[in-house]
N, C-alpha and C positions, 0 to 999 in steps of 0.2 A: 711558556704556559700553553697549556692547550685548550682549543677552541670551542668550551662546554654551552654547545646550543641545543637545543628542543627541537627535534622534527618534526611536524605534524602532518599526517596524512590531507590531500587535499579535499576539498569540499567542506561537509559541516562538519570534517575532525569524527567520523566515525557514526556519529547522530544521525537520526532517520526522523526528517522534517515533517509534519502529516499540516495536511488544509487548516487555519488556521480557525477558520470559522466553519461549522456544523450545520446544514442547514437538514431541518427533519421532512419526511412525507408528508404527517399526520401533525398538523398544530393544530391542539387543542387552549382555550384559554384557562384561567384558573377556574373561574367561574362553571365552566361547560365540566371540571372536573368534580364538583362541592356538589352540582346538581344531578350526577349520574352518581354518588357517592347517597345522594339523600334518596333516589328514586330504587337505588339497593337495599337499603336500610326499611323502605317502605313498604316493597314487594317480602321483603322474609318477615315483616311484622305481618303483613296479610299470610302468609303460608302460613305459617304458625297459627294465626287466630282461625283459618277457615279449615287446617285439616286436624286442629285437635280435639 
């Protein structure tokens, strides 16, 4: 019988490994994100009301 084995190339088998954990520049909280989201919301109600 002959000798039917798998070869696998070495290291991670062809796979390209990336850092596992992501660390950003820019951390913002959620909160810092709700409150620049409400201060947008507030500035285009004033455009609206002061140039129509």
């Amino acid at each position: 019988m002959a000798d039917n084995k798998v070869q696998l190339p070495g290291g991670f088998g062809g796979l390209t490994r990336f850092s596992e954990e992501y660390t950003s520049k820019i951390k913002l909280k959620p909160l810092h994100i709700i409150v620049f989201i409400i201060l947008i919301i507030i500035f285009r109600v004033f455009l609206g009301v002061y140039y129509s």
